[in-house]
Every structure is written in C-alpha cells, then in structure tokens.
N, C-alpha and C positions, 0 to 999 in steps of 0.2 A: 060429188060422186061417192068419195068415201064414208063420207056420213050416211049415203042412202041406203049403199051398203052394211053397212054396221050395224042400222036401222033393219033392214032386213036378214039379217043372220040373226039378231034378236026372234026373228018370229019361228024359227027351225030351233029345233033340238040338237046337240050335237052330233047324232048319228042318225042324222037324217038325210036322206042321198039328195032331198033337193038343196041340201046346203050345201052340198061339192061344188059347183059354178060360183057362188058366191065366194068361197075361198079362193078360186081363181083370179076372178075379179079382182077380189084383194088385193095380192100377190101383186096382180102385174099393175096395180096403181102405187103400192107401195114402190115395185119397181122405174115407175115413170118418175115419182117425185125425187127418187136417187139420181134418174138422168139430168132431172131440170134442176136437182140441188147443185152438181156436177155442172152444169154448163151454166149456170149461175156465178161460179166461184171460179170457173174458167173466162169468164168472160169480166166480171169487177172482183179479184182480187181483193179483200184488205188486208190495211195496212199492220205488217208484224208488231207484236208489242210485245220485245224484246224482253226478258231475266235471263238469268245465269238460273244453267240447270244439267244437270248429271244427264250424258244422252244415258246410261244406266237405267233413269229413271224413265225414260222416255217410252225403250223398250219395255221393261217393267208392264209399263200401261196396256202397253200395244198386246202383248202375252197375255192380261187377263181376258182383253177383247177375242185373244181368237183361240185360246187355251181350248177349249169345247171342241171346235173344229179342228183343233190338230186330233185332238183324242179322238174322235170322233173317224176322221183320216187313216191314226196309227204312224203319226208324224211325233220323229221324236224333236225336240225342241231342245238346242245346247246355248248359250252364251257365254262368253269368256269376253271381260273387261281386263284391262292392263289396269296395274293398281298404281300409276303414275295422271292416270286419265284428268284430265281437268275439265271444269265445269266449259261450257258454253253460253253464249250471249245469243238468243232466239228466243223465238215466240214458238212455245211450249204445245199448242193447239196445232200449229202450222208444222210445226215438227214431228207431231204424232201422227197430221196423214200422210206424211212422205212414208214413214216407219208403215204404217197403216197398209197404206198402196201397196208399197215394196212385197209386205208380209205377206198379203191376202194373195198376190201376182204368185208369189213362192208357193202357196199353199195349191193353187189353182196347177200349178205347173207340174206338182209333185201327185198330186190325184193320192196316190195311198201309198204306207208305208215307206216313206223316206227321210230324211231329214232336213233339218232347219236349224245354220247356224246360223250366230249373230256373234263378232267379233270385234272387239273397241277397243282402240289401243290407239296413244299420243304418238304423233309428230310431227315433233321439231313445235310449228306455230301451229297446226293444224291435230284434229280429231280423225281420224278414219272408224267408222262404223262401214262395217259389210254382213250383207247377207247373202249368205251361201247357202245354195237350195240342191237338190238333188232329184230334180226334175228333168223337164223334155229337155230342157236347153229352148234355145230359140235360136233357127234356119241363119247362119251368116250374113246370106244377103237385106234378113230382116233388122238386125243389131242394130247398125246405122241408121234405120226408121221409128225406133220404138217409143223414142221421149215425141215423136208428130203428135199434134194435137188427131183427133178422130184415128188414127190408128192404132186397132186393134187386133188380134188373131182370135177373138174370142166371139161365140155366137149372139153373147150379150151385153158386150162391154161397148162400152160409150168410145174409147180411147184415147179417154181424156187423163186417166190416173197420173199415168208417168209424166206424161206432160206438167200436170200440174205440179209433180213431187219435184223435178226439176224448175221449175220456177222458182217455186217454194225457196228451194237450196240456190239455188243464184241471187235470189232475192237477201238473204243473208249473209250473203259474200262466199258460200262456196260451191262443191259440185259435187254433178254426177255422171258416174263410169255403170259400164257394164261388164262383163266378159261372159261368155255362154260359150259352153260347146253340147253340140246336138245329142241328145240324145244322154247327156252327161249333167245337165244342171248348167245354173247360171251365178252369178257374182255379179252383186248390185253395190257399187261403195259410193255412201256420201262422206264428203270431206268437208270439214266445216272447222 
C-alpha cells in the first residue's frame, strides 16, 4: 500500500488538491506501521546487549530527537547531571526508548509552553534519572494503571509505551516510579 501510494503522489504536483488524500493515506500508514512495530517489540522482546554508558549520553540522544518539538511547543528543556554519576551497564538502544517514551509522554502532557527537566544524580548502588514535566498530571485513580499494557488516555496511543519502558528497566535490573499531581505535572524516575 505504501509504495502505491508513493507511486501515486509521483503523478500530483505538490500543490495539487488531489494530492491531499494521498498525504493522508500516508500518515495514517506511517501511523499503523508505528502500532504493529510497537506490538511487535511488545509481544518478542530482544534480548539487551548490555555496555557501560553515561545515562548523560543517553538523554543527549533523546534531546536531538525531540529538540524540534520542544521548540516548536515553546518547552523549555533543563538537565542537571550530579558530577559523581557513574556509567551503567544496558543496552543503549533499549535505554533510549524508555527516555524516548518518557520524553514524548512529557511533551504530549505539556501541549505548550512549559517545561522539561531531566535530572541524574548517584545513589549509593543505584542511578536515579527523573523527568519532571510540567504538564496535565495524570487523574490519581489512573497512576496505578499507566505502565498496563494497551492503556492509554490518549486518542491515538497504542498503550503500550510505558509498558514497554518498564519492562525494559526491569529487564536490566531496575525500576520504575511515578508521581503526578493533576493539573501540576508528573515525575517519571528510572533507577537503574
């Protein structure tokens, strides 16, 4: 289907009104192969292939991916690393969609003009990375439900993110917390 398409935007000029449908199309194929990639990786898992890597760099990554969309938003974007932080042992891929999830959820949450921290700092055996969003919050009775697989509050989400972010992070030996208050933002910490 997407090649037929592609194949037929070829034959439209770009400002041509019959090629509006066809960018729809697109769109929500692009959008399906995001669900079935998601329920793919929800359903066979692979296996981490662990190094030692700065969660520093991790976020790093994750900020160029969604740098656009914050500007774009009018999200201001802080980080502060503890300069004791020590490297971790994770699979670097697996690690950037937990960060990934987390981020985009924070972004979605916040709609415009608010902020987005990330804060990393050592203890004791463990790392605590948090992001701190300044968004809707999420309703109390929901907190408790939000790592369930297929639930979501969103009109297009799969509800598989957080689910999976927390596998992810159990999967490497540590975890994940929330805290929200409505209408105030939320607090996402992995500990690893």
């Amino acid at each position: 289907m997407k090649m037929i398409v592609q194949l037929l935007e070829s034959d439209f000029s770009e400002d041509d009104s019959h090629r509006e449908p066809l960018d729809i199309i697109q769109r929500e194929i692009d959008r399906l192969e995001s669900i079935i990639g998601n329920l793919l990786d929800f359903a066979r898992p692979s296996k981490p292939k662990t190094v030692d890597v700065a969660p520093a760099d991790v976020v790093d990554d994750c900020y160029k991916l969604i740098k656009n969309q914050l500007n774009k938003q009018h999200i201001v974007f802080e980080r502060n690393i503890a300069d004791d932080c020590p490297l971790v042992t994770v699979d670097p891929d697996q690690l950037k969609q937990v960060f990934l999830n987390i981020m985009t959820n924070a972004i979605q949450a916040i709609g415009k003009d608010g902020k987005l921290t990330v804060n990393i700092e050592h203890l004791e055996e463990r790392v605590k990375i948090a992001f701190d969003d300044t968004g809707c919050g999420i309703p109390h009775e929901k907190v408790r439900e939000i790592f369930n697989p297929f639930m979501t509050t969103k009109e297009d989400g799969t509800g598989l993110g957080l689910s999976m972010a927390q596998r992810i992070v159990e999967e490497h030996g540590g975890s994940i917390e929330v805290q929200s208050t409505l209408g105030e933002g939320s607090s996402f910490i992995v500990y690893l």
